[in-house]
N, C-alpha and C positions, 0 to 999 in steps of 0.2 A: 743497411749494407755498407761494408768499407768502400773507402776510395778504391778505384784500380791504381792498381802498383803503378810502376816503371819498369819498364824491360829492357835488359841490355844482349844487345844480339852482335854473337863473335861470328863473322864470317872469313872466306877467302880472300874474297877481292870485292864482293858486293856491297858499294854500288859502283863501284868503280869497272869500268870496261862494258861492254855489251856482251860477252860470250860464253864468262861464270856463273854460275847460281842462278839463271834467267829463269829459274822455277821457283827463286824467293818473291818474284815482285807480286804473284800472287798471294803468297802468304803471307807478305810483309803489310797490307792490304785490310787483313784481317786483324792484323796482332795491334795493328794503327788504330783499329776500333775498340779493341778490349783491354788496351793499356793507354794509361795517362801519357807517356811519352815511351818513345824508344827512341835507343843511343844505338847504332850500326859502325863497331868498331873492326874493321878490315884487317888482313893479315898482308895484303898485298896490297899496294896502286898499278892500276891499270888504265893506259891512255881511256879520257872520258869520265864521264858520271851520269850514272841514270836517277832520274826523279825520286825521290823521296815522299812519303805521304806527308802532309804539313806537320803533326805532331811527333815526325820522325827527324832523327839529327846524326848526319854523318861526324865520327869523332877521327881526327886524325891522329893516331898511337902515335909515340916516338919510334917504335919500330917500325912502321913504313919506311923511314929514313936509312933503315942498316942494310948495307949490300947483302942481296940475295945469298942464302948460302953460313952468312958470317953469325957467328956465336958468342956468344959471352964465356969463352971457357973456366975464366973464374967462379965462373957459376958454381961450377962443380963440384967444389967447395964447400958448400950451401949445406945448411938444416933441410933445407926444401927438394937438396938435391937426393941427398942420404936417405928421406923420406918415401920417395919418388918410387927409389932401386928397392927401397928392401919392402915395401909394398908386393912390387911386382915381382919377387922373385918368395916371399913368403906365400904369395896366393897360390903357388903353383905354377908360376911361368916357365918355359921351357928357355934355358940361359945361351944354349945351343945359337942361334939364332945373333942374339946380342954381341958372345964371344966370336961369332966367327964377322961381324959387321959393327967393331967398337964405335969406331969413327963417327958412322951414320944413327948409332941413335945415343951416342953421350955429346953429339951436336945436339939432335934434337931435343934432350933432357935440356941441356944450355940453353937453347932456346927458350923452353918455355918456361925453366925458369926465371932468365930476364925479364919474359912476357910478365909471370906470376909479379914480380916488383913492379913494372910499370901500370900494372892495373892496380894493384894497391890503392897506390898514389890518387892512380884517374878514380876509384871510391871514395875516399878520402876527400878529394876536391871538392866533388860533386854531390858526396852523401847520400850514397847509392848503395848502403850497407843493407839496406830493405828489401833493394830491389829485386825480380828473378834476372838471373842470369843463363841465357842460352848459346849454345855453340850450335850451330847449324851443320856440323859432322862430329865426326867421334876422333879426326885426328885433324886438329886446327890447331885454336890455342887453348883446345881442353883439356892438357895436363896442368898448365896453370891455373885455369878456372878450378878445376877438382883441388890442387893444391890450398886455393884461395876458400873454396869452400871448407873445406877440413880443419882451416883455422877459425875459423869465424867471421873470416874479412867477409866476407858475401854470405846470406840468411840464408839461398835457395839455389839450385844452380843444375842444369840438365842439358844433353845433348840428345841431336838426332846421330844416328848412324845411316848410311846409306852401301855402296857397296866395295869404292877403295878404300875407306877406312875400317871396312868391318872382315874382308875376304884375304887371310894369310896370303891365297898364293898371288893375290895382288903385290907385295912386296919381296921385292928378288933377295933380301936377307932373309926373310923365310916367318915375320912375325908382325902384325900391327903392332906399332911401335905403345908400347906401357899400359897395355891394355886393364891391365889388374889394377893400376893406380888410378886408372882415369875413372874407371866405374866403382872404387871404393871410394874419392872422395865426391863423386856426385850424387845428388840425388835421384836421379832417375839414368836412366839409359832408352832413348825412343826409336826403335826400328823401323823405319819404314814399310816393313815386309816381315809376313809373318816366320818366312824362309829366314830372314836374317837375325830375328826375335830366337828362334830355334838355333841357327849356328854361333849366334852371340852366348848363350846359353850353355851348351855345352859345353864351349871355354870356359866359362866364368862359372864353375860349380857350386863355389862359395858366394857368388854374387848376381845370381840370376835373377834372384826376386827384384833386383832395380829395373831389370829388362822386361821392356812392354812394348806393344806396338800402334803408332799413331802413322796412318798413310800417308803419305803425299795427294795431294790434288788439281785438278786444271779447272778452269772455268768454265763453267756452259753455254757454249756458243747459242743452245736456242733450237737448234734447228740442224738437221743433217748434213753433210756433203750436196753438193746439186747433183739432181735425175744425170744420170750418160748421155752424152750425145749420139743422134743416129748417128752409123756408121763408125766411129772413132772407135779405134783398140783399145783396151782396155789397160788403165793409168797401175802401175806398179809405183808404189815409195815407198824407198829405206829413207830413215833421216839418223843419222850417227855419227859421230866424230869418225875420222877413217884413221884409225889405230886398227891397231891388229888385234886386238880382242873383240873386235867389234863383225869382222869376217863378211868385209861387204866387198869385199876381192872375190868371194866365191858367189858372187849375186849373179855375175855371166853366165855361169856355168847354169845356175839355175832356169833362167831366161832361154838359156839356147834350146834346156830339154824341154820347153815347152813346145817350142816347132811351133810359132804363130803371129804373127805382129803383135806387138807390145810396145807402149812406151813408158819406160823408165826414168824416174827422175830421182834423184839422189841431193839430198839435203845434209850438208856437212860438210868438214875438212879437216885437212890432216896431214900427217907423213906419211898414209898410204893410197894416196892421191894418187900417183902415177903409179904405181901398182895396179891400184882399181881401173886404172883406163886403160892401161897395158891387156887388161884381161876382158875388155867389152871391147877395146878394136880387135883383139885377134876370135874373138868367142862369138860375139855377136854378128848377125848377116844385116840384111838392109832390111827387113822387115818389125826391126826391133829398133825404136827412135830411144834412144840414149844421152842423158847430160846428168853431168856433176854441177850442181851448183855453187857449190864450195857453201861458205858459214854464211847463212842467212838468222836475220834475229827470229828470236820467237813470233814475233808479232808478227811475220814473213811466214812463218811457217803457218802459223793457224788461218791466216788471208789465202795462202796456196790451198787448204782443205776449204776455204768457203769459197773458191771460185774455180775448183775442178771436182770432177768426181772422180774419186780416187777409190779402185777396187781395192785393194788392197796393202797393206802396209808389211813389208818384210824383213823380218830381222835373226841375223843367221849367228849373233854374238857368242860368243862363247864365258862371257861373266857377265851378269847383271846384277841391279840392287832391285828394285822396284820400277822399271822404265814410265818414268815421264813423257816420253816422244808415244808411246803405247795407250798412255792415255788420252792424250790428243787425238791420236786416231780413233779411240772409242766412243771420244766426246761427240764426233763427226758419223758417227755412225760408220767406222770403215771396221771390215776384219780386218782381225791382225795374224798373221802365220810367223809364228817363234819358234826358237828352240826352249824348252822347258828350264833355264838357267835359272838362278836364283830366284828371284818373286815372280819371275815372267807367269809361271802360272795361275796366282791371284788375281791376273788377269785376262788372259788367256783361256778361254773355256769354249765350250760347245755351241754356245748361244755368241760367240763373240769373237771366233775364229778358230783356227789349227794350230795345237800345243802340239810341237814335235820334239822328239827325243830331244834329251841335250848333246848328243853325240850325233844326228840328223845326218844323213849325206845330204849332196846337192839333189842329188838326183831323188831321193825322198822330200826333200823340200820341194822339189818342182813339181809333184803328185798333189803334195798339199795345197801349195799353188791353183792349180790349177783347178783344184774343187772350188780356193776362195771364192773366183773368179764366174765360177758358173750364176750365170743370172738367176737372179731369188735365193741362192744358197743362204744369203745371209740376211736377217730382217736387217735395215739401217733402223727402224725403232729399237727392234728389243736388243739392237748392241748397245743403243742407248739408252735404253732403260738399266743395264748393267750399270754403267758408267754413273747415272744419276744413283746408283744403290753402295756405287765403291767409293768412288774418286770424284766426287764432287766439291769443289774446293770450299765452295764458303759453308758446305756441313762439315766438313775434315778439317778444316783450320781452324773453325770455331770449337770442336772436339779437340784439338789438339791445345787452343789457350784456355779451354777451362781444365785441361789435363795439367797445365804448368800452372795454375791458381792452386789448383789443388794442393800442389806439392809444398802451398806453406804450412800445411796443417800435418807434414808429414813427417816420420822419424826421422832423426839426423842422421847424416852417416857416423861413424864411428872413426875415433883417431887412434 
């Protein structure tokens, strides 16, 4: 058997800050055992640093250093630039999008062109021409990486997608930025979601066959939620960024049309933090105990499911990718009541809660609600036994790095 590789992993900000990517440290975990070393090169710094596994090594890029925002517009210029556009607009892109928002993505071509030259270099140095290369999204710095592979700097090279890099109407110009280039010079494309495997697809007609689906996973606490307490109302949690795709502003309304004590707890934060409170002090009565936590780390949230019992888990979004927070509460034995967005329902089932419309009123969701909640409704084993069947992280990650070993034995892309 060969040696294992070395893996170089492109992220946002991870390790840096505690509030990004808190669902790599599980599968960084993994990839630490099935690879000789990994390099975690950041697109961002952010106050802080979280642990690394020992055979893992934070690399500090020269672009940390460039003000937010700022580009190399010489770039544009570029063999690499010219290559970039006529990719993306030969494959079938729709130009609409581009021409009416030049600014925002011949920035972000600039960008990742400069990325594409200072990773060169960082190859180069290090002699990491062998190595696999991963982007941890599909819009990071994986137009230079795909550029980088298409040359030959880099042997292997793949990204995940998840859901603001995969989902149009996530961006107000109206297109994931280079989508046709970034999937022509990688070798693979990994969905999270079988939902986002299929929408990614559809775009990319000419370049589907790169597109496959490797899940996300949590760890296995072991053991369920704890039993209820006599007498105690029964425990409601959303945990979500409080942004406005996420619709945890309509979570009062739902609570009220239950007509019952309840308490509520809210894991998150955001810009629409006073929003959400605006609408549980005028919605909610005294019988309904209410708190926003604001951002608590993960490590906080899975410690909150092993020392309350928590009925239920609610989430009223209106865009998802595959939710992480969804599996947490699976792992715990809790139902989850969704609206059917994106992969929500690869999770979401009969045995493991209430898949509601994606279009769902409040007051539909407060029906759904209110069945989670009935006592026995839901086995907490056999929600768990789902969980141990989907999203189990150390068989998903380990599935997903013999999915990137594989990929040295596999066709190149074409230039």
């Amino acid at each position: 058997m060969s040696a294992a590789p070395e893996l170089v992993l492109l992220t946002i900000a991870y390790p840096f800050g505690n509030k990004v990517e808190t669902f790599l440290e599980a599968e960084i975990e993994v990839l630490a055992e099935r690879f000789r070393r990994v390099y975690v090169l950041p697109s961002h710094r952010e106050p802080g640093t979280r642990p690394l596994p020992a055979n893992a090594e934070l690399v500090e890029m020269d672009w940390l250093e460039r003000p937010a925002g700022e580009a190399p517009l010489g770039a544009l210029a570029s063999r690499r630039a010219g290559r970039a556009l006529a990719w993306t607009l030969r494959a079938g892109a729709d130009p609409r999008p581009y021409l009416r928002a030049p600014r925002a993505y011949l920035g972000n071509l600039a960008r990742n062109v400069g990325k594409a030259r200072s990773l060169a270099r960082f190859v180069a140095e290090r002699g990491l021409g062998s190595a696999i290369f991963y982007d941890y999204w599909f819009e990071n710095s994986t137009l230079a990486l795909a550029l980088l592979r298409a040359e030959r700097t880099v042997g292997t090279a793949a990204c995940r997608v998840h859901g603001f890099d995969l989902y149009d109407e996530r961006w107000e110009a109206g297109t994931v930025p280079f989508r046709e280039a970034k999937a022509r010079g990688l070798d693979a494309v990994f969905a999270v979601s079988a939902n986002g495997a299929e929408y990614l697809e559809r775009r990319l007609p000419r370049l589907g066959d790169k597109v496959s689906v490797q899940r996300l996973g949590v760890r296995d606490p072991g053991r369920p939620c704890p039993p209820p307490r006599s007498g105690e109302p029964p425990l409601v949690l959303t945990c979500a960024g409080l942004t406005a795709s996420k619709r945890v502003d309509l979570v009062p309304e739902v609570l009220a049309a239950l007509d019952r004590p309840l308490r509520w707890v809210h894991l998150g934060d955001g810009a629409e933090r006073a929003r959400v409170a605006a609408a549980a002090s005028r919605l909610l009565d005294n019988r309904v105990e209410w708190e926003l936590r604001g951002h608590v780390d993960n490590s906080a949230v899975l410690d909150f499911y092993a020392g309350n019992h928590v009925g239920a888990l609610l989430s009223l979004s209106s865009s998802e990718g595959l939710p992480v927070s969804m599996m947490e509460a699976q792992s715990y034995g809790v139902p989850v009541v969704a609206r059917g967005v994106g992969g929500v329902a690869e999770i979401v089932n009969d045995a493991t809660g209430v898949l509601l419309a994606p279009e769902a009123t409040p007051a539909q969701a407060a029906v759904a609600l209110r069945t989670a909640l009935e006592p026995g409704r839901f086995d907490p084993d056999a929600v768990r036994a789902e969980f141990q069947r989907c999203f189990n992280a150390s068989v998903n990650y380990n599935g997903f790095a013999d999915a990137l070993l594989a990929l040295r034995d596999g066709t190149r892309p074409s230039i």
